[in-house]
Biopython code that builds the backbone (N, CA, C, O; Angstrom):
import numpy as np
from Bio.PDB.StructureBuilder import StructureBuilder

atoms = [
    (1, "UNK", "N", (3.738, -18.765, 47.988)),
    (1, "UNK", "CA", (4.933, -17.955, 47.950)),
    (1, "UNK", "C", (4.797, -16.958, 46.803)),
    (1, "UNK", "O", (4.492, -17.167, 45.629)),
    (2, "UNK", "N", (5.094, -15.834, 47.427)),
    (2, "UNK", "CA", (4.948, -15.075, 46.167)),
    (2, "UNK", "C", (6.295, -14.371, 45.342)),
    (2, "UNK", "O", (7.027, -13.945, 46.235)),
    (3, "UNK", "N", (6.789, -14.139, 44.271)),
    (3, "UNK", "CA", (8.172, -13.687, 43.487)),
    (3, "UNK", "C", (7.731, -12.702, 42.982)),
    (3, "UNK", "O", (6.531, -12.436, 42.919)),
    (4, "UNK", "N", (8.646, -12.017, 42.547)),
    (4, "UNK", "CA", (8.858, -10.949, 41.593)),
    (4, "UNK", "C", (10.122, -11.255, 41.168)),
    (4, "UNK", "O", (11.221, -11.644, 41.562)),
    (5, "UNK", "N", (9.165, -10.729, 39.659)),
    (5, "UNK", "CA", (10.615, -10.878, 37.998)),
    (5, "UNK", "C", (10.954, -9.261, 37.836)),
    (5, "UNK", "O", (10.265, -8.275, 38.094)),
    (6, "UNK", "N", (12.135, -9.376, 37.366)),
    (6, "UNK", "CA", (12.679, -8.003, 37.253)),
    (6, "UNK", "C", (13.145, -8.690, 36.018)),
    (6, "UNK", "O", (13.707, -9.778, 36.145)),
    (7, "UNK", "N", (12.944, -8.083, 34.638)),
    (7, "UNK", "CA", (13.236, -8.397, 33.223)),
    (7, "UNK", "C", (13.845, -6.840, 32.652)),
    (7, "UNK", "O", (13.154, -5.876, 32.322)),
    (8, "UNK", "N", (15.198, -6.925, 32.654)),
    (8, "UNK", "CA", (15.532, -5.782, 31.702)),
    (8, "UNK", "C", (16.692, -6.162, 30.557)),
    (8, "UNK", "O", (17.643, -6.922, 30.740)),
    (9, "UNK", "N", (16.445, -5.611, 29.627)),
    (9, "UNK", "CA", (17.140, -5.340, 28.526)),
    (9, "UNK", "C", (18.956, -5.507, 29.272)),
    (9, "UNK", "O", (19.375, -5.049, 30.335)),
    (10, "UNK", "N", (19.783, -6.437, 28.079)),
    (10, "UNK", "CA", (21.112, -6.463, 29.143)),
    (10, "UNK", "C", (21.664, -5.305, 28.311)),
    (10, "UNK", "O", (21.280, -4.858, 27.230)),
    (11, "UNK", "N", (22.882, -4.868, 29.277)),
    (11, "UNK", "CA", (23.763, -3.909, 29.169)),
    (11, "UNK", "C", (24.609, -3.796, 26.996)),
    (11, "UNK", "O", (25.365, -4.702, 26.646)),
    (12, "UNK", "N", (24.372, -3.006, 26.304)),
    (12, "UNK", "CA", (24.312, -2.785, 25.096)),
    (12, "UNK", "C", (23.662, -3.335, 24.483)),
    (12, "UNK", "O", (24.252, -3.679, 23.459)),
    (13, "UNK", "N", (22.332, -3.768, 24.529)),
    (13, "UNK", "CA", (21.320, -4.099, 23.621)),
    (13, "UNK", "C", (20.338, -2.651, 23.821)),
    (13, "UNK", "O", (19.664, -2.358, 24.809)),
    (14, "UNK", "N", (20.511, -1.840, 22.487)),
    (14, "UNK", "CA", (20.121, -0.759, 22.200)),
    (14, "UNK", "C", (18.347, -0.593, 22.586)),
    (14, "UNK", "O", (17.387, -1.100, 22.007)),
    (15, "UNK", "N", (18.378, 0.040, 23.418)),
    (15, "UNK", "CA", (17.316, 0.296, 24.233)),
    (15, "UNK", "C", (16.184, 1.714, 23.804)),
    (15, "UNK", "O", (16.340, 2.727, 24.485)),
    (16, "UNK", "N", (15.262, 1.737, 22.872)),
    (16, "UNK", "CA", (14.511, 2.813, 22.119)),
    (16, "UNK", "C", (13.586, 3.118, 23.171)),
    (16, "UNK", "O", (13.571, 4.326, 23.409)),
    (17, "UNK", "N", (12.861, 2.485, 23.833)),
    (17, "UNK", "CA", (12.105, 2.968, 24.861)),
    (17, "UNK", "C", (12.487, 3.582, 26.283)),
    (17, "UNK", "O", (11.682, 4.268, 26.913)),
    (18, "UNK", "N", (13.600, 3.330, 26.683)),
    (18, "UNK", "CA", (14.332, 3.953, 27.555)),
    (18, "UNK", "C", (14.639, 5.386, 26.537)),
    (18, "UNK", "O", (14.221, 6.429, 27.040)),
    (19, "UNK", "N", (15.114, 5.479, 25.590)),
    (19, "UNK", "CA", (15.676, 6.575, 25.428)),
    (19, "UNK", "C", (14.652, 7.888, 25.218)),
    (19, "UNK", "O", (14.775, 9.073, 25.528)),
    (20, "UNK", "N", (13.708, 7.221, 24.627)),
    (20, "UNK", "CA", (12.252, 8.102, 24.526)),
    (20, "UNK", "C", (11.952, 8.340, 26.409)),
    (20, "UNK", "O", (12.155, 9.500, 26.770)),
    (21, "UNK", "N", (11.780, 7.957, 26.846)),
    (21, "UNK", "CA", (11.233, 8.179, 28.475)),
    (21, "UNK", "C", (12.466, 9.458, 28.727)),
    (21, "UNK", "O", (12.144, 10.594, 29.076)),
    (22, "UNK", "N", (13.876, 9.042, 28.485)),
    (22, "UNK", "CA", (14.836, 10.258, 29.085)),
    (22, "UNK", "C", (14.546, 11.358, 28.179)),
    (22, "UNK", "O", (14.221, 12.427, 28.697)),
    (23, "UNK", "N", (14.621, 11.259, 26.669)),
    (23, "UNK", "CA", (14.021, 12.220, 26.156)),
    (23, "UNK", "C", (12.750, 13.159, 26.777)),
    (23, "UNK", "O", (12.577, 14.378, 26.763)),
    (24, "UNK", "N", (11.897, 11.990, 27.354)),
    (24, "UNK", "CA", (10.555, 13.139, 27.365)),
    (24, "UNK", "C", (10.939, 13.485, 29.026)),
    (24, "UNK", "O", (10.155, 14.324, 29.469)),
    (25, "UNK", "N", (11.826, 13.089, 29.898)),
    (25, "UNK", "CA", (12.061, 13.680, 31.398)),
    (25, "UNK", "C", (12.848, 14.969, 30.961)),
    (25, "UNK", "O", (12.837, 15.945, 31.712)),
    (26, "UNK", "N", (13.812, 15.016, 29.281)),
    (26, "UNK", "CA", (13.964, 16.351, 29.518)),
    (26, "UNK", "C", (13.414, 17.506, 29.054)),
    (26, "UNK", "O", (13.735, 18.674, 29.270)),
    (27, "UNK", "N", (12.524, 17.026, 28.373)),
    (27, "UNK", "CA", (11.456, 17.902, 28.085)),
    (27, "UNK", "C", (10.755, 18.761, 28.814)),
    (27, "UNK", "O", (10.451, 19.942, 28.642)),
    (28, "UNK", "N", (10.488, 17.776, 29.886)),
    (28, "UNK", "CA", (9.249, 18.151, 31.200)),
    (28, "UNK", "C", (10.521, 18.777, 32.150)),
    (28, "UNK", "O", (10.288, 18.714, 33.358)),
    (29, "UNK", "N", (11.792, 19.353, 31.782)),
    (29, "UNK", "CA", (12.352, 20.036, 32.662)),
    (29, "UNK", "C", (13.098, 19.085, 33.530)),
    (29, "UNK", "O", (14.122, 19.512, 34.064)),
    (30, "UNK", "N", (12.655, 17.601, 33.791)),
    (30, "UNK", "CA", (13.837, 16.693, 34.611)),
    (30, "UNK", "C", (15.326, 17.032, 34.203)),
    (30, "UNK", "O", (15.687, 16.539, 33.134)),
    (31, "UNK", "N", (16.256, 17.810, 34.900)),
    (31, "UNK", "CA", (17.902, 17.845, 34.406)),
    (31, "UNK", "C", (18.310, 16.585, 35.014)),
    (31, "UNK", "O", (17.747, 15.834, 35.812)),
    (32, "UNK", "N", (19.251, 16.559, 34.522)),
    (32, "UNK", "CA", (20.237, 15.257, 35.531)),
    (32, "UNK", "C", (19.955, 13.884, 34.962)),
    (32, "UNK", "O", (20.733, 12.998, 35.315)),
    (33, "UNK", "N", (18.838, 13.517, 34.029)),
    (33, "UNK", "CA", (18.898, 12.286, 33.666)),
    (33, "UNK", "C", (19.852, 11.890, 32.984)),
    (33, "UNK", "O", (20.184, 12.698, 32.116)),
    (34, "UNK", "N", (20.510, 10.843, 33.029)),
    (34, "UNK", "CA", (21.655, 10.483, 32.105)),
    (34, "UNK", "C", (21.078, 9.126, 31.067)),
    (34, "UNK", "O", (21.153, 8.858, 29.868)),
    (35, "UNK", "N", (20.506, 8.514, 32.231)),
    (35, "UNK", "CA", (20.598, 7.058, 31.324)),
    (35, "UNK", "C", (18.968, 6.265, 31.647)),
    (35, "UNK", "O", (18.983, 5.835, 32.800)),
    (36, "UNK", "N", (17.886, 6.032, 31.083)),
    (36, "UNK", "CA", (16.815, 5.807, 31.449)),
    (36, "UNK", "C", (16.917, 3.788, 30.744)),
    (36, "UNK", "O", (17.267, 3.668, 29.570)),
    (37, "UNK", "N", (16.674, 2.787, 31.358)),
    (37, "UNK", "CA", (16.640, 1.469, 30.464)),
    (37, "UNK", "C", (15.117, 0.986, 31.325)),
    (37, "UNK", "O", (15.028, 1.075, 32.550)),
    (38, "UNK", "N", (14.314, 0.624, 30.697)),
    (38, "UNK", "CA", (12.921, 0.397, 30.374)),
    (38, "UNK", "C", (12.944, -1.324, 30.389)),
    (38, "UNK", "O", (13.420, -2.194, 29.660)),
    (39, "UNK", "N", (12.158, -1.291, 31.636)),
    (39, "UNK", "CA", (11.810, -3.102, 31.456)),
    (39, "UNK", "C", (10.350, -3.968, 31.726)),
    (39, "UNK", "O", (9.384, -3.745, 30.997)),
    (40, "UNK", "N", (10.289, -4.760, 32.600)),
    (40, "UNK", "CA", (9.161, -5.676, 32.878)),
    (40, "UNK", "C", (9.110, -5.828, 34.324)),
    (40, "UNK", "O", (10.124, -6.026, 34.994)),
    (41, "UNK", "N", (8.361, -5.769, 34.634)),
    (41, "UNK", "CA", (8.123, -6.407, 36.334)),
    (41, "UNK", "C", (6.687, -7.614, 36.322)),
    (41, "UNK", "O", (5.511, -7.395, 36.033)),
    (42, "UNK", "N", (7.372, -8.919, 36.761)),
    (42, "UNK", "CA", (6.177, -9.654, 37.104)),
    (42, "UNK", "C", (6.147, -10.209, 38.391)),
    (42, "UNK", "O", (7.161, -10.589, 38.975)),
    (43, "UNK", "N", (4.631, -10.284, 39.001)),
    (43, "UNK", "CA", (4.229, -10.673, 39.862)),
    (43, "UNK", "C", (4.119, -12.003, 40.164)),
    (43, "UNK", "O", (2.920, -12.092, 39.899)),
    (44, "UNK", "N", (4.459, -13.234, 40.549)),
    (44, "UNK", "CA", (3.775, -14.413, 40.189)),
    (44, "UNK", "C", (3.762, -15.479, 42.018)),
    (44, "UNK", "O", (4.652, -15.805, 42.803)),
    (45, "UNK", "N", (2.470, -15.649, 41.984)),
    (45, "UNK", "CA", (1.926, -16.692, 43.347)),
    (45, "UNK", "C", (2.287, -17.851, 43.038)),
    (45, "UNK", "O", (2.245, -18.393, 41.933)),
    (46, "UNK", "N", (2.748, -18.354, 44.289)),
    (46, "UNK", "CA", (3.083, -19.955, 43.544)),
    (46, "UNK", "C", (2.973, -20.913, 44.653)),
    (46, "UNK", "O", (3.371, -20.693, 45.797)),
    (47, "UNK", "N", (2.407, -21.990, 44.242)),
    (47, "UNK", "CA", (2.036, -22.510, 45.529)),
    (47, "UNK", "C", (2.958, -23.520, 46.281)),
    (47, "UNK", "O", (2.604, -24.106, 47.304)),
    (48, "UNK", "N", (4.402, -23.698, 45.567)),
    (48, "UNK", "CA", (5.552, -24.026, 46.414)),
    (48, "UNK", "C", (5.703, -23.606, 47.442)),
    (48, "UNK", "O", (5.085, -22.585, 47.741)),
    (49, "UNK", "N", (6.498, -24.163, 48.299)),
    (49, "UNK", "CA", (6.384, -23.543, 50.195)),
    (49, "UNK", "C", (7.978, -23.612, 50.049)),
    (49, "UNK", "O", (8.640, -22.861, 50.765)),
    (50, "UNK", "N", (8.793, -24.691, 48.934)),
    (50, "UNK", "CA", (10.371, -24.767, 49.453)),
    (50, "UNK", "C", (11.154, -23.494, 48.203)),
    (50, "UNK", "O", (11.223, -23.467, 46.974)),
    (51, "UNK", "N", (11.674, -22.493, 49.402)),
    (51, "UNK", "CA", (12.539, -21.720, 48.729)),
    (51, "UNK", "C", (13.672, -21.979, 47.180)),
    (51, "UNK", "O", (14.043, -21.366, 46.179)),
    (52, "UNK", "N", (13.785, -22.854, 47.625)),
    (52, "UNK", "CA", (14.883, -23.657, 46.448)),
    (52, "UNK", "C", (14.198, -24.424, 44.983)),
    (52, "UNK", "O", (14.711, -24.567, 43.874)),
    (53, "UNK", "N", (12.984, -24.790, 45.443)),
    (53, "UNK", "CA", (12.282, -25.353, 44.201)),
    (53, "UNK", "C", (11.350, -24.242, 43.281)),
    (53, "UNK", "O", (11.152, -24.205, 42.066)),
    (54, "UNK", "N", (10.871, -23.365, 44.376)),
    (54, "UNK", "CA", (10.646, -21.674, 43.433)),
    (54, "UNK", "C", (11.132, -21.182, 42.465)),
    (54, "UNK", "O", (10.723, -20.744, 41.390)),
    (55, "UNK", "N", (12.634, -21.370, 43.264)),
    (55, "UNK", "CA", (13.865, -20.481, 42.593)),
    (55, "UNK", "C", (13.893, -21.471, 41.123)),
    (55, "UNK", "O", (13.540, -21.178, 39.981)),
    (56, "UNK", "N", (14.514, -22.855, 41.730)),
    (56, "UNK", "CA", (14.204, -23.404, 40.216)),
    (56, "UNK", "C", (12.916, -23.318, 39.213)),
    (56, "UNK", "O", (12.980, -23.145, 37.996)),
    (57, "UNK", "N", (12.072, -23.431, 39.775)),
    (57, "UNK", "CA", (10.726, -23.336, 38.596)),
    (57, "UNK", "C", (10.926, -21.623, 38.143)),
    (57, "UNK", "O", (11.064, -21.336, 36.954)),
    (58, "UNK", "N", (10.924, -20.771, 38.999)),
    (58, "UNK", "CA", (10.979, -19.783, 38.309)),
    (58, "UNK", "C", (11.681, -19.299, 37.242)),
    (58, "UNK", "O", (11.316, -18.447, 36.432)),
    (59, "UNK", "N", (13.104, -20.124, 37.310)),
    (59, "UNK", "CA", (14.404, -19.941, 36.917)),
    (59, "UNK", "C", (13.733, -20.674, 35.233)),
    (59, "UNK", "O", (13.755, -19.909, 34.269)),
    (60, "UNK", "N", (13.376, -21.619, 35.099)),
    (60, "UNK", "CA", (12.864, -22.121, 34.299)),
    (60, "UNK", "C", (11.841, -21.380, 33.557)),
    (60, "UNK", "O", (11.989, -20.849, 32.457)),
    (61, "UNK", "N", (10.585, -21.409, 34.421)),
    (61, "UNK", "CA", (9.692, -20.117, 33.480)),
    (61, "UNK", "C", (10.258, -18.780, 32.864)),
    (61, "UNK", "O", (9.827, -18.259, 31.835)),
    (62, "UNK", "N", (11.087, -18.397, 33.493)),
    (62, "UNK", "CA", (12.034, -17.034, 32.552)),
    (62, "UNK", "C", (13.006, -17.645, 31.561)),
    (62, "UNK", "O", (13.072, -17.233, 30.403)),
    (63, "UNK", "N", (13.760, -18.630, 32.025)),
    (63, "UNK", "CA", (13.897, -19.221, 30.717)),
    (63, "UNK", "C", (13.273, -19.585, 29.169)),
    (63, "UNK", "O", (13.806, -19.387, 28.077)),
    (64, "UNK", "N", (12.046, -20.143, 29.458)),
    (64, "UNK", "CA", (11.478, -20.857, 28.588)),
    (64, "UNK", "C", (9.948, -19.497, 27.781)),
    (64, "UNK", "O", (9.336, -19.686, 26.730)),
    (65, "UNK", "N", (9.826, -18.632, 28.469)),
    (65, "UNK", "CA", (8.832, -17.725, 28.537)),
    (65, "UNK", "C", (8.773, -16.230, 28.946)),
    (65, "UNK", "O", (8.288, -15.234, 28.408)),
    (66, "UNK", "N", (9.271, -16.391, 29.798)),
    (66, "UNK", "CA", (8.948, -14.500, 30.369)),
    (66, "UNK", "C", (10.166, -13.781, 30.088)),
    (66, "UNK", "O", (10.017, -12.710, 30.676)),
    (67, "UNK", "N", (11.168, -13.778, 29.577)),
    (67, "UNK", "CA", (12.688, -13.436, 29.117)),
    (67, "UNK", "C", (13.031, -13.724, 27.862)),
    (67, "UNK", "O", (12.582, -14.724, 27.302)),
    (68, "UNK", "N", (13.597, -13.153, 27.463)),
    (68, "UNK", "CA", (14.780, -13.401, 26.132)),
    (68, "UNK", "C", (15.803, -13.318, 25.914)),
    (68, "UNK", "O", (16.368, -12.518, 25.168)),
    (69, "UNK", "N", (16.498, -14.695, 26.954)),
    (69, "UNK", "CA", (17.860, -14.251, 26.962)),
    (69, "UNK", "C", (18.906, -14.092, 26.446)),
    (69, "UNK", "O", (20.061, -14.016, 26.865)),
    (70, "UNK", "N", (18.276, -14.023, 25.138)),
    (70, "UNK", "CA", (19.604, -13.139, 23.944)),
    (70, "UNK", "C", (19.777, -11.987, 24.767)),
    (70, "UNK", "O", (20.785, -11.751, 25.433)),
    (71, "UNK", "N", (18.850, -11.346, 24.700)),
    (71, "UNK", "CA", (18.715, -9.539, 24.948)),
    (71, "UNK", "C", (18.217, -9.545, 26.441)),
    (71, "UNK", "O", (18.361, -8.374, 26.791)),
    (72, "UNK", "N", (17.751, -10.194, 27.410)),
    (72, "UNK", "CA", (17.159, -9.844, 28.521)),
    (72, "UNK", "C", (18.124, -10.317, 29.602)),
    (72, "UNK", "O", (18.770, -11.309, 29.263)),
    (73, "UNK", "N", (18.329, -9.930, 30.603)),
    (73, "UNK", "CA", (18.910, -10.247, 32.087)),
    (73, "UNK", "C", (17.574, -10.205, 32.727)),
    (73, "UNK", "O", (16.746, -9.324, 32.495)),
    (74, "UNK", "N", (17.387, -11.268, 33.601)),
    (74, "UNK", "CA", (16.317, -11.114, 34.949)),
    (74, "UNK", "C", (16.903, -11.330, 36.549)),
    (74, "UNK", "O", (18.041, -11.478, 36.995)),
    (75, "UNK", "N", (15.832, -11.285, 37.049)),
    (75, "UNK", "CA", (16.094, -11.096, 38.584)),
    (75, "UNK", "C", (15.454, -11.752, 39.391)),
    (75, "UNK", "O", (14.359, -11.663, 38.836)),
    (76, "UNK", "N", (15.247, -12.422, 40.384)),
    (76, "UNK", "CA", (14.182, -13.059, 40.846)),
    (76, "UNK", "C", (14.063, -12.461, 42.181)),
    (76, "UNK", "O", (15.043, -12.517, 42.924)),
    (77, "UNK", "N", (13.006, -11.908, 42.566)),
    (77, "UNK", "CA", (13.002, -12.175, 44.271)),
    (77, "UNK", "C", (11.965, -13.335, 44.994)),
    (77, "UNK", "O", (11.054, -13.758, 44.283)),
    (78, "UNK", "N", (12.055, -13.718, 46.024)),
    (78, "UNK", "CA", (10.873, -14.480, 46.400)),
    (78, "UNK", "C", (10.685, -13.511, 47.742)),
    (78, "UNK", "O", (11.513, -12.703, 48.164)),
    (79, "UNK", "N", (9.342, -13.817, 48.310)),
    (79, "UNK", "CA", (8.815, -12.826, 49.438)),
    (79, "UNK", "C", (7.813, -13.790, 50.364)),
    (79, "UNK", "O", (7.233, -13.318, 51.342)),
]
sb = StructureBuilder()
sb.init_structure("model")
sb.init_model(0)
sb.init_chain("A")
sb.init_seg("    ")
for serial, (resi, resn, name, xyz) in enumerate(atoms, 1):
    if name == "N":
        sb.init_residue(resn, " ", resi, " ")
    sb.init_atom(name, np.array(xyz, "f"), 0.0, 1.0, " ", f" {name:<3s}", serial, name[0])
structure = sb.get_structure()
């Protein structure tokens, strides 16, 4: 089974790398950017087959490792 992590910065935890990226879209002439927030995407194979025990192990590994959930919100998909 394979997931994807979606790891971003939560909503007012001051975000410097997002703001540099909108900075440099308006540089290069991008108008219209308002708000750029900068995160993580992971890939991960897993050799669970039951939807529900994924979710938990995964739920766990972002807990314990791939997140910081002072400052991070994640996402899980499975596929």
């Amino acid at each position: 089974m394979k997931a994807k992590v979606h790891i971003t910065l939560k909503r007012g935890v001051l975000d410097p790398q997002g703001k540099a990226v909108a900075h440099s879209l308006a540089s290069l002439g991008f108008a219209g950017v308002t708000e750029v927030r900068q995160g993580k995407f992971i890939e991960i194979d897993l050799a669970e087959t039951d939807p529900a025990k994924a979710r938990t192990k995964l739920d766990e590994m972002c807990r314990k490792l791939l997140a910081n959930t002072v400052i991070e919100d994640y996402a899980i998909e499975l596929a």
